[in-house]
N, C-alpha and C positions, 0 to 999 in steps of 0.2 A: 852073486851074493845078494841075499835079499834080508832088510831089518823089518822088524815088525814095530811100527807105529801105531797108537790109538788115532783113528783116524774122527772128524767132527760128532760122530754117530758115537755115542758112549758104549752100544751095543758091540762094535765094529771093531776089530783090528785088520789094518791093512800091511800088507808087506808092498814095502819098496824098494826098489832096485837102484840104488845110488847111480847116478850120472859119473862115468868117469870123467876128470877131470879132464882129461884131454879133449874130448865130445863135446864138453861145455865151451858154447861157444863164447869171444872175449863177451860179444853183446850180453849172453843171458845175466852175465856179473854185472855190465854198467853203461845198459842200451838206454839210462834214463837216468839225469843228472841226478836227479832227488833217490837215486838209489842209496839212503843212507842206511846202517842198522846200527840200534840203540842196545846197546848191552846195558844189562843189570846183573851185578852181583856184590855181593860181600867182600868174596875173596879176590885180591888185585892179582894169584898168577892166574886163575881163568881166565878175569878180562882180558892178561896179557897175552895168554895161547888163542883165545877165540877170536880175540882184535887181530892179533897176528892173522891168522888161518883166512877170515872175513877178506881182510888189507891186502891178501897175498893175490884175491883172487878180483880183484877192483872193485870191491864195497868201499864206499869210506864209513865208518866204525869213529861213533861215539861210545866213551864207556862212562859210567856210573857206578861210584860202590853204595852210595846213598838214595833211598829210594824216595825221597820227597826233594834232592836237588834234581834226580832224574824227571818226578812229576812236572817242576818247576820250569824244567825245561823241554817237557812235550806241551809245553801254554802258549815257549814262542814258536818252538820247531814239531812240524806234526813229523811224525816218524814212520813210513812205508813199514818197515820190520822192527820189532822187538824182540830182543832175545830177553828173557826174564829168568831171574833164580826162583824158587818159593820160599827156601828156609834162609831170610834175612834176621837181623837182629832189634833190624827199627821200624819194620813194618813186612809182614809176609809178601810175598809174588802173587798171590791169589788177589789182596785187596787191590795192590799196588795194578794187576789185571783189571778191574773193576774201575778204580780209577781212570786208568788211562783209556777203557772203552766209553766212557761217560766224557772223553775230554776228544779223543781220536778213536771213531767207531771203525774208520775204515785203517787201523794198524793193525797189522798181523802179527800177533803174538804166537812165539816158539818158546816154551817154557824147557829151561836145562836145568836141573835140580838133582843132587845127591839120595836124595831115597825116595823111591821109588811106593810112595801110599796109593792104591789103587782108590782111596776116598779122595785123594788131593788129584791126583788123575783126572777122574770123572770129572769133578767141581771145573778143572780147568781147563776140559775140552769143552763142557757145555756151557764153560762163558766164552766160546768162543776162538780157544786157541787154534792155533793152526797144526801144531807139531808139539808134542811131550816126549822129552829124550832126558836120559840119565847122563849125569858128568861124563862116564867113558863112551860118550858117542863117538861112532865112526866120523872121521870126517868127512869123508862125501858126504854121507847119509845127510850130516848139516848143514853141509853146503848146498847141498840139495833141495831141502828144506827150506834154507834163504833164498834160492834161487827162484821157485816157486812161489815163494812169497811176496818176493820181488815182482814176478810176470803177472801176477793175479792183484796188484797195488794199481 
């Protein structure tokens, strides 16, 4: 089973073949202490399904619903992965993206956001994201994703 991701190239969609999780080995989860990932979102049951899913597989998993205590705190902890929402209430994912490249260039930003704009898309592959996936993401396909993001930190 393969997902189709917008891959860095805005021209480009790539299909990826999720890693099952048994293949994954424990290392690619947590061959390197500072494997942490930084969630951002609004809603606290995402953080608590993504935190869960990330936690289950040996990330350790900071979350955030507020996206200036999260900036706040990529000043003192720089963050190997970012998961980010776009549609917040007190600052969008796209600045709060901008922000945090201008603060931690080498964080790999995975954007999980509820609708799917192919304007909001574009914008946030070409600052740089790693990964653009919709709330019902597969989880491999995420974990995947992080995992990736992780080897390439």
């Amino acid at each position: 089973m393969s997902h189709l991701v917008e891959s860095r190239r805005p021209d480009t969609v790539c299909a990826v073949a999720p890693l099952p999780i048994e293949k994954m080995s424990s290392s690619s989860a947590h061959n390197n202490e500072t494997a942490i990932v930084f969630l951002l979102d609004d809603d606290p049951s995402v953080l608590k399904s993504i935190s869960r899913l990330l936690s289950s597989k040996g990330w350790e998993v900071e979350t955030f619903t507020d996206p200036h205590l999260f900036l706040e705190h990529t000043q003192r902890q720089l963050p190997p992965v970012a998961v980010i929402d776009i549609w917040m209430p007190l600052m969008n994912g796209l600045e709060v993206q901008a922000r945090l490249r201008s603060v931690s260039p080498s964080t790999k930003v995975i954007v999980l956001t509820s609708n799917d704009d192919p304007s909001v898309r574009s914008r946030a592959m070409a600052a740089g994201a790693s990964a653009f996936f919709l709330k019902e993401v597969n989880d491999d396909a995420l974990l995947a994703s992080v995992a990736s993001a992780v080897a390439k930190k």
